[in-house]
VOTOR-109318 format. One record per residue: residue in three letters; x, y, z of N, C-alpha, C, CB in turn. Coordinates in pm, whole numbers, plus 50000, padded with zeros to 5 digits. Last residue first. Glycine has a CB too. Layout:
BEGIN
ALAXYZXYZXYZXYZ;...
***
This chain:
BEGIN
UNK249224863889070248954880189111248574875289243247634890889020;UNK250404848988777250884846988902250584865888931252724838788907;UNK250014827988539249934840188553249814840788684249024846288481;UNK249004806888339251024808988419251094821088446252654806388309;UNK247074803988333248004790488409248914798488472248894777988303;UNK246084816788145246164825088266246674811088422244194834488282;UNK246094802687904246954814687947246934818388085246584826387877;UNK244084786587919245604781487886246394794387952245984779087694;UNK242034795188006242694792888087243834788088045242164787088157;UNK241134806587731242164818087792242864811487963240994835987821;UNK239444786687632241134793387571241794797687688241134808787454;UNK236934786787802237964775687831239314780987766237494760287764;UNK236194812087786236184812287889237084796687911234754815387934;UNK236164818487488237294821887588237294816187707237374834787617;UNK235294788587258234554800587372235834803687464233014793387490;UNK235814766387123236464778687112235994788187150236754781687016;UNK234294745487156235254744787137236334757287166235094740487037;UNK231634755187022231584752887207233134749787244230434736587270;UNK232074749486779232254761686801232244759486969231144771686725;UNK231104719286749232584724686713233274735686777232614728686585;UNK228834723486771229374714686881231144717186873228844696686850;UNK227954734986530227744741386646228634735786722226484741186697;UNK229064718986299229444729586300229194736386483228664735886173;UNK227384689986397228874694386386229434702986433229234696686292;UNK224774707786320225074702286428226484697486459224274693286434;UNK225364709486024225144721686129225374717086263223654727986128;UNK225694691485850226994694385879226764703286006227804701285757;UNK223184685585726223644676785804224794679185871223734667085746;UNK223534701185474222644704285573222994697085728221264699885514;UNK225324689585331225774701685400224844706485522225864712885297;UNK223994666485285224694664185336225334676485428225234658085256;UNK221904681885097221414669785209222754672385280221094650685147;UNK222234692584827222404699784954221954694385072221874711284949;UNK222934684484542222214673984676223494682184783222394649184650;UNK223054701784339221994688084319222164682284436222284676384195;UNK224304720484495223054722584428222514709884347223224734484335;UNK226694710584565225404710984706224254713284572225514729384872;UNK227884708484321227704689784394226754696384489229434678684496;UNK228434733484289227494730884169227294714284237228324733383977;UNK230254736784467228544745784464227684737084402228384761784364;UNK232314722784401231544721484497230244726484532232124723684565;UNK232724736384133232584720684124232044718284259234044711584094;UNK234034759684214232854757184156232114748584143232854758684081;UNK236554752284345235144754484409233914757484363235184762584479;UNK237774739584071237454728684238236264735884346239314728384364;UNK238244761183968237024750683919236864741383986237094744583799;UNK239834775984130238284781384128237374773284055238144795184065;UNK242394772284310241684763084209240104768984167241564747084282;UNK243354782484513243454794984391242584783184297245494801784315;UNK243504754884703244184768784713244074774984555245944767284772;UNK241624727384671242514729884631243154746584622242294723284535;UNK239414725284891239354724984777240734727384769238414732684715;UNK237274708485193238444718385146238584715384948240254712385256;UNK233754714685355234484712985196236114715585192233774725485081;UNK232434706685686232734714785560233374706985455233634726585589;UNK232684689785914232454707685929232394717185771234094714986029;UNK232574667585722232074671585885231924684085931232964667185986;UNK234334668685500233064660785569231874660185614233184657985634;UNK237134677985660236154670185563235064664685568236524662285523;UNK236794698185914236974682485905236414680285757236034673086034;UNK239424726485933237634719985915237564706085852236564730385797;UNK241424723886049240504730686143239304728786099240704744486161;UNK243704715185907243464710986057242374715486126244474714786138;UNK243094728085662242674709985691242794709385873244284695285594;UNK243884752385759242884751485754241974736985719242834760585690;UNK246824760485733246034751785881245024751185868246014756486020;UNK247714767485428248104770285541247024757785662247874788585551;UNK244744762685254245664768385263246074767285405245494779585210;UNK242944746185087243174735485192244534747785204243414714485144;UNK239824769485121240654765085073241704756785169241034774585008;UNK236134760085231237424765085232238714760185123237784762185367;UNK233554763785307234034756985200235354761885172233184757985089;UNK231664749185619232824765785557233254755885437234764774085694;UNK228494751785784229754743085727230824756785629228944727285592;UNK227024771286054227484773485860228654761785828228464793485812;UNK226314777486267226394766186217225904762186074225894759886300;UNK227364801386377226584801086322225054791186274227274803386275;UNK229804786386483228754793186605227564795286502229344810686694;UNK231164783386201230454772286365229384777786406231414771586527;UNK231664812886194230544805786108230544789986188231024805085913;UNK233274820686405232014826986355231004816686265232464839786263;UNK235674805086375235054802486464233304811086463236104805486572;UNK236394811486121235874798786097235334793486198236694790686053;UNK237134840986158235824834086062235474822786070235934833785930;UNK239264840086270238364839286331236904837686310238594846086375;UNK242074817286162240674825486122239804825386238239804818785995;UNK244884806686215243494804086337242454816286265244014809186560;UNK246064819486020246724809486056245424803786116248024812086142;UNK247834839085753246494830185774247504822085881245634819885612;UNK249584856985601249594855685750248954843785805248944866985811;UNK249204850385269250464844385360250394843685564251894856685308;UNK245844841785198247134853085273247724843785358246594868185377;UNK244484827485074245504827185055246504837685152245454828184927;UNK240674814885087241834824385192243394821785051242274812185432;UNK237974813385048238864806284964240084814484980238374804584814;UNK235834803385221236834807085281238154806585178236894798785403;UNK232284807085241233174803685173234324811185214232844804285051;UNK229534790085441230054802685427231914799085373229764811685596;UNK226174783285373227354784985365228304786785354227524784585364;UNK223734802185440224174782885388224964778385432224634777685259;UNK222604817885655223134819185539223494801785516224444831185542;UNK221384828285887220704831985797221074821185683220924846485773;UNK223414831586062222714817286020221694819285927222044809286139;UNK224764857786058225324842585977224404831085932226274834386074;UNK223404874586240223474875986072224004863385984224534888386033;UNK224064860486437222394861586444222644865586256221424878286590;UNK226624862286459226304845886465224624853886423226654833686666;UNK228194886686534227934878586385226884867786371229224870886340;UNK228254905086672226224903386653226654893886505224794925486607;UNK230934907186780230114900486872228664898586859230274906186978;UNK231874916586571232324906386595231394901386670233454906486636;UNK229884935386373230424944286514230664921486539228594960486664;UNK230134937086005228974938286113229644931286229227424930586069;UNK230404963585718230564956385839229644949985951231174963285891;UNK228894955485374229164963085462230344953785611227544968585497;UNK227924938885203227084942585264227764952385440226214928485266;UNK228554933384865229254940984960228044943685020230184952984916;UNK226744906184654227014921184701228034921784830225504928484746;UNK226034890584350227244894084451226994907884488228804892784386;UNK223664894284198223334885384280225064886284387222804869484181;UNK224034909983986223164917984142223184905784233221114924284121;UNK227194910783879225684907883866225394913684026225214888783828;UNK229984929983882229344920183941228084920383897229414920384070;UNK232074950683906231284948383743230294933683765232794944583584;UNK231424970884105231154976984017230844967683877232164986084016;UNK233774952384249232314950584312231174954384176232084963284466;UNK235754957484123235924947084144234404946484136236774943284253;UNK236164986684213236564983384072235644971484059238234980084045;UNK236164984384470234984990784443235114986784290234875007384488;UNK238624969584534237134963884550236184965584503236664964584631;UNK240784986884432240594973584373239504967584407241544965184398;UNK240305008584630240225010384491239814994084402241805017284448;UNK240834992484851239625004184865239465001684676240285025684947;UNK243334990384991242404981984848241414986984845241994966384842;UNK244105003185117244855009085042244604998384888246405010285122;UNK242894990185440243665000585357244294998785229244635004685426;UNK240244966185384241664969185451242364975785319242584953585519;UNK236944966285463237994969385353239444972185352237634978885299;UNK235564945985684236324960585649237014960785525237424964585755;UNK232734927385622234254925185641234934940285617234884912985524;UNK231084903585350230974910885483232184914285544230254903485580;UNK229164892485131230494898485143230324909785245231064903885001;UNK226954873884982227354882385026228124883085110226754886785042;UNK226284858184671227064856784789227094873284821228644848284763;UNK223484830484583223834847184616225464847384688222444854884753;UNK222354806284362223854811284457223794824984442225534805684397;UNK221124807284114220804797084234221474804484318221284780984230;UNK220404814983815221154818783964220654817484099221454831883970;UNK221074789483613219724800083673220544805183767218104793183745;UNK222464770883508221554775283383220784785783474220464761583298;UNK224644757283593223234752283633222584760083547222714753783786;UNK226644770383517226904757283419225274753083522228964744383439;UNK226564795883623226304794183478226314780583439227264801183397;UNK226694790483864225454795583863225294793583674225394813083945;UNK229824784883894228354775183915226944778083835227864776584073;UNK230494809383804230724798983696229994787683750232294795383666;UNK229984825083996229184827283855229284817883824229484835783749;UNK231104814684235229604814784181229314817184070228854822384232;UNK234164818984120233194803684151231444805184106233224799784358;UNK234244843084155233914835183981233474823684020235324831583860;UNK234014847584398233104857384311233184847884155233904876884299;UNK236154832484522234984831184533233574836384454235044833984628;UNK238304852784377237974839284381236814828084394238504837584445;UNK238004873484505237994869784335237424860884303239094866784268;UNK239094869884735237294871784756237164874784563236614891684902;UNK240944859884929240194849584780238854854384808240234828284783;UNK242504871585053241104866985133240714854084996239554884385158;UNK243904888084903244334882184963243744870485005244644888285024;UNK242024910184886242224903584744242554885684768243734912584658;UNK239954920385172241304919685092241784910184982242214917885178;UNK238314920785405238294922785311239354923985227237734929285315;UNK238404901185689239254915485621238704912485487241274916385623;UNK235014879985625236774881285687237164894885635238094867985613;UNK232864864185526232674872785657234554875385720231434861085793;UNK230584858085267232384857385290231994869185456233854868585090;UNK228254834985193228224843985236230064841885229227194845885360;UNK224764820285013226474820885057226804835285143227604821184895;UNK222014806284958222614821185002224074819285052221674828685132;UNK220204792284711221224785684840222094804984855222834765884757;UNK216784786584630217944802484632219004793084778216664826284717;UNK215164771384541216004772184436217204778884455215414777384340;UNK213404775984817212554779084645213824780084557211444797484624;UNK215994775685024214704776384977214364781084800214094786685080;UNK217814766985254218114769685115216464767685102219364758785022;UNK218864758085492218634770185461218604775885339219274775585516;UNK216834737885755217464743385620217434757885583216814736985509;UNK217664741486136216634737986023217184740385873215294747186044;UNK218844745386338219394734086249218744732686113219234720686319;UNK219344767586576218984766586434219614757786354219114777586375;UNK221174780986774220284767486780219714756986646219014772686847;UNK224524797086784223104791386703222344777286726223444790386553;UNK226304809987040225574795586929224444797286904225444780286983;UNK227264840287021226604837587074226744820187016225534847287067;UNK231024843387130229834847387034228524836887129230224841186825;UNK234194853387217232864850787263231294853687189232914857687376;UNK235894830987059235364843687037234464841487135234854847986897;UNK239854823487005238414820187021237844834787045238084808987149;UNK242114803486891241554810186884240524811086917241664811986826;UNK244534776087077243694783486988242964793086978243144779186958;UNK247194778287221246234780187303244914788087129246974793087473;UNK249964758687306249074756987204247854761287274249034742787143;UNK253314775587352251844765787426250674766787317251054774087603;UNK256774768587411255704771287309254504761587388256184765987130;UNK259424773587502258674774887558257134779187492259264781287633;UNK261324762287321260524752787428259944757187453260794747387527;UNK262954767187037262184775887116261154763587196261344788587010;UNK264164760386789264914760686910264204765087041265994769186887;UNK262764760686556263694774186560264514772686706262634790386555;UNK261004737586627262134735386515263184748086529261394735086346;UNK259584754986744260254745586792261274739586708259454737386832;UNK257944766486497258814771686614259684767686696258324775086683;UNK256774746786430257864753586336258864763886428257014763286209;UNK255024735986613255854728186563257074734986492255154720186483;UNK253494755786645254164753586718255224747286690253654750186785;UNK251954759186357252704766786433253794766386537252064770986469;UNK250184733286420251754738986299252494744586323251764746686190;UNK249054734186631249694726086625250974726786509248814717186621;UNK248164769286610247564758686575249214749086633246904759186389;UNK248454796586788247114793886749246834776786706246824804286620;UNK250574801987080250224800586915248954792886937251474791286805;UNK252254817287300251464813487304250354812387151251274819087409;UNK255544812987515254484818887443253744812387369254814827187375;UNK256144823187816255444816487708255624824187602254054813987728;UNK258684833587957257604825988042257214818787932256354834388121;UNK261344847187764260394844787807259474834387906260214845987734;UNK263604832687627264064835287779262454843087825265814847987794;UNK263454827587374263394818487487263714821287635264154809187456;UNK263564852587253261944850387317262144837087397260524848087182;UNK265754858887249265364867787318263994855687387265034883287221;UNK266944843487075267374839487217266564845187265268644842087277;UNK264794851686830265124837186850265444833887014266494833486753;UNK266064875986780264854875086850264854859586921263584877886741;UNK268434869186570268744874886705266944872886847269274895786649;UNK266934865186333267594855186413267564856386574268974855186370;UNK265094873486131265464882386227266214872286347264084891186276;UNK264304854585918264684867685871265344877886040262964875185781;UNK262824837186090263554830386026264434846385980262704819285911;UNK261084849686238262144845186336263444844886214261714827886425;UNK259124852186038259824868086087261244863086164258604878886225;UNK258414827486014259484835485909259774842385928259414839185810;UNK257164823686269258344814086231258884824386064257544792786198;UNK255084846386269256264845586382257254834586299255644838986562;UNK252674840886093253504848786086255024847886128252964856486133;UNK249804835886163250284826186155252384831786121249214817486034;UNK248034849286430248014848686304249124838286309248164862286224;UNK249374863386735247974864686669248394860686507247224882386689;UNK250184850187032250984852986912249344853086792252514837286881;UNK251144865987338250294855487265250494860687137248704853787306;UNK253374862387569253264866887420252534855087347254814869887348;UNK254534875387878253474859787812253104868687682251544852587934;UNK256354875488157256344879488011255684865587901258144883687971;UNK256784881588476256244873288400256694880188252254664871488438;UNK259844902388593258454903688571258084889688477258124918988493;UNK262144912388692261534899288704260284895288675261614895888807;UNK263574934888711262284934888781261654918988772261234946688706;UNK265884932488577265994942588711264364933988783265844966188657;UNK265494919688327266494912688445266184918888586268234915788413;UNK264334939388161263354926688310264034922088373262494912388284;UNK265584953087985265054955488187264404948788247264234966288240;UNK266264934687753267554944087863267054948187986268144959687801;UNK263374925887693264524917687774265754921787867265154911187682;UNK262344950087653261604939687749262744933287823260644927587665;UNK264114954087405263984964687549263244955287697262614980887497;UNK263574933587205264604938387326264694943287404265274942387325;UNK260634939787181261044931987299262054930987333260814922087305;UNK259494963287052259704966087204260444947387292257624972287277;UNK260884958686810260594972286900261024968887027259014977586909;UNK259294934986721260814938986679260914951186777261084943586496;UNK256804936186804257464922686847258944928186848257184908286734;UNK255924958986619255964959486767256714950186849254754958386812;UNK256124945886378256854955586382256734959786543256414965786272;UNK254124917886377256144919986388256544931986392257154914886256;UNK252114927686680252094923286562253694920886476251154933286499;UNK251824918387022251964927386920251894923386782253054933186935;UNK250964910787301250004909787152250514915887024248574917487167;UNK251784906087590251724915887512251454904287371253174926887525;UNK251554910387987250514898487822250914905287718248344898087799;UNK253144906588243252834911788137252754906487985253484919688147;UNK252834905988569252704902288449252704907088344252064898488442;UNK252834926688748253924915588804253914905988620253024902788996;UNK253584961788725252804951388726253654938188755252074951188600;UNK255104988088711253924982488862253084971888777252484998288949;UNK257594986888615257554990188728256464982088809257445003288726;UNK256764974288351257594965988455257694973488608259214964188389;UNK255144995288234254294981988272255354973288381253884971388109;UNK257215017688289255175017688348255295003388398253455018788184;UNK258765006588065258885012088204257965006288320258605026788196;UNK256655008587842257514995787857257954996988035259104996387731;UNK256395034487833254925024987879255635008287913253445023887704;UNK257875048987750257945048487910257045039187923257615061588000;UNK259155029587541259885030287558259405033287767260525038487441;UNK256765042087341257205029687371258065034987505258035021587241;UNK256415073787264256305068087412256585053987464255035069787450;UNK257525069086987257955078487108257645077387244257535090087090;UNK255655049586877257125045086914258045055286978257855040586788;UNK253235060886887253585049986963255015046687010253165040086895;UNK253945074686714253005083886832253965074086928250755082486845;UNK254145062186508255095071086557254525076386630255705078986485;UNK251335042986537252235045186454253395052686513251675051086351;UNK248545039586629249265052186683250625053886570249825049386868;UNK248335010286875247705019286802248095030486796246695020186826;UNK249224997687119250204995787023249835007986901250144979186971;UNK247305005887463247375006687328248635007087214246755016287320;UNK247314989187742247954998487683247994994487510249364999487760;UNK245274985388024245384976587851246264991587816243274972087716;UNK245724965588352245424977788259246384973588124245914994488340;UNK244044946388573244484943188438244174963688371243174925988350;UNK242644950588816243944941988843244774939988727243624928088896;UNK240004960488793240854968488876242634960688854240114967589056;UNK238434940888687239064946488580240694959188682237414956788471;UNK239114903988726238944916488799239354926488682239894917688944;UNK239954882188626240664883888774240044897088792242514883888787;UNK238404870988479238804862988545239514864888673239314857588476;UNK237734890288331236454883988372237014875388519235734872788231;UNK240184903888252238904910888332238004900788391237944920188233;UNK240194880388016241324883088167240614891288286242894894388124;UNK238544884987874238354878287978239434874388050237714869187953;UNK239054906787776237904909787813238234896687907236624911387701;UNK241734900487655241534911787756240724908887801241394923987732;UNK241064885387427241754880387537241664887287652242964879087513;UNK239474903787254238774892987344239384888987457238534881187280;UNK241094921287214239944930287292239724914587356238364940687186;UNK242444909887031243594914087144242734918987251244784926587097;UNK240944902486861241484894786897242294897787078242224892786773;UNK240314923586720239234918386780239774910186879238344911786693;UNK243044931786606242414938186677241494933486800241904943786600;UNK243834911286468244334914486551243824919686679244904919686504;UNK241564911586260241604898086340242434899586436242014886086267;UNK239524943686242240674933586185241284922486303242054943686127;UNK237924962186337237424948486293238334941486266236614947786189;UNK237994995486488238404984986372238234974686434239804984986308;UNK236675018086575236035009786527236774999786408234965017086492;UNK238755040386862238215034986680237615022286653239495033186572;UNK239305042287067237905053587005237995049986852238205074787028;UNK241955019787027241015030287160240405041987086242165038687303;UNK243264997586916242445011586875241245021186930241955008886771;UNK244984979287039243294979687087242454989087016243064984187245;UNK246994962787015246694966486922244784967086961247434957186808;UNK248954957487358248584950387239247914961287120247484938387287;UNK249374946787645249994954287563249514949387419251464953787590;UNK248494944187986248334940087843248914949787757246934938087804;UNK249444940088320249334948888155249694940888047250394962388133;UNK248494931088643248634922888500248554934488364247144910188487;UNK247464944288815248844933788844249354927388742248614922288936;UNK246814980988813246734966488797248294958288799245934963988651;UNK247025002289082247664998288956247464983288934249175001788956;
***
């Protein structure tokens, strides 16, 4: 029996892509790397009411025979299972390390008080940006560690340009969702492409379609020129060889969760500058400048206005790749995850 259970959102025989998901596979993978896979077993959150009938022995399970335990949940799992965590660990004493995926936890705290004592009586836990932490701590909570997001991807060598004969190629690579500012991005280009007089700017759109917008995309996609397309999904770990293809890659985000995108560690590795919106933590993560564009949140004539400044002098963005790469060496697991595995005792 391993010494360490993970608990988290793995969708065992399913093919989901969503930032939780990918997220909860990476940390795993290199906990395996680090101590062995014989010493780490992964219990799936995946399941809905499946889940919340067996909560309860897998909670058991994991305090009986492990000494650690990593859990990942999302707020309706956080709410579930961690009182229970807390009423039986007194017996067993077990570690308890909660890495926290997205940006979320300080308003769920704020709406659910009682959690508040619970999670200071944890080992860690464990957030994506310097904001984050900060707001948490404000809720009374010390035991906060700043362990950013990361992927194991490949780096791109490729500095060379990527805009040819007139054509600059964009790209969106996140959940697919309204949320995402993928509207948003879709009028930008036109409305560049129309005040230059030619269609300079492709964008393609990469990313699952998250439930129950299905309808609003295909609507959405259906009244587009040929130059915006939906190109489907493509597997977290073959992004960087499809990315560099591309210019640069637009982030005009608003979802309330946003916190550590894993898009913005994909397109680095790429070494795609990102034209982002200045939403939520995303000035903290791409340098003016230097890794990229921020624009003003829902402003679509601020990001039009940026297409339309690379298309008379795409020099500078070009100049951003080397940045972008050196950036991404930043956020490889194999340095993240020693934040975490500090306080892990087998």
């Amino acid at each position: 029996m391993g010494k360490i259970s993970v608990i988290g959102h793995f969708g065992f025989g399913k093919n989901l892509l969503n930032g939780q998901t990918i997220k909860t596979k990476i940390i795993t993978d290199e906990l395996e790397r680090i101590y062995g896979k014989e010493n780490i077993v992964r219990y799936d959150t995946h399941g809905g009411a499946a889940f919340v009938l067996r909560m309860p022995f897998v909670i058991l399970r994991m305090l009986i025979f492990s000494k650690n335990i990593v859990m990942m949940p999302g707020d309706k799992g956080l709410f579930m299972m961690m009182p229970l965590l807390w009423l039986l660990n007194p017996l067993f004493g077990r570690k308890i390390l909660y890495v926290v995926i997205g940006g979320w936890l300080p308003g769920f705290l704020e709406k659910w008080r009682h959690l508040v004592a619970i999670l200071s009586r944890i080992e860690g836990i464990f957030v994506e940006t310097p904001t984050l932490k900060s707001q948490l701590q404000s809720l009374g909570l010390s035991n906060i560690y700043l362990m950013p997001n990361c992927k194991r991807t490949g780096i791109s060598s490729s500095l060379s340009a990527r805009h040819t004969g007139g054509h600059i190629p964009l790209c969106m690579f996140s959940r697919v969702m309204k949320e995402k500012g993928i509207e948003d991005a879709i009028e930008a280009v036109k409305k560049a492409n129309g005040k230059i007089g030619k269609d300079v700017f492709t964008l393609d759109i990469y990313g699952q379609v998250w439930k129950g917008q299905e309808e609003w995309f295909k609507t959405t996609m259906d009244q587009q020129p040929a130059y915006i397309s939906y190109k489907g999904c493509i597997s977290y770990d073959s992004s960087v060889k499809t990315l560099e293809t591309y210019f640069a890659l637009l982030f005009p985000t608003y979802y309330r969760g946003e916190c550590f995108a894993g898009t913005i560690i994909d397109a680095y590795a790429a070494g795609l500058p990102i034209i982002a919106s200045d939403w939520h933590d995303n000035p903290n993560l791409i340098e003016e400048g230097k890794t990229g564009k921020l624009f003003p949140t829902r402003d679509v004539g601020s990001l039009a206005g940026i297409l339309t400044e690379i298309y008379h002098n795409p020099a500078p963005f070009e100049s951003m790749r080397k940045n972008c790469i050196e950036e991404a060496k930043r956020y490889q697991p194999d340095k993240i995850v020693r934040i975490l595995s500090s306080h892990i005792s087998i």
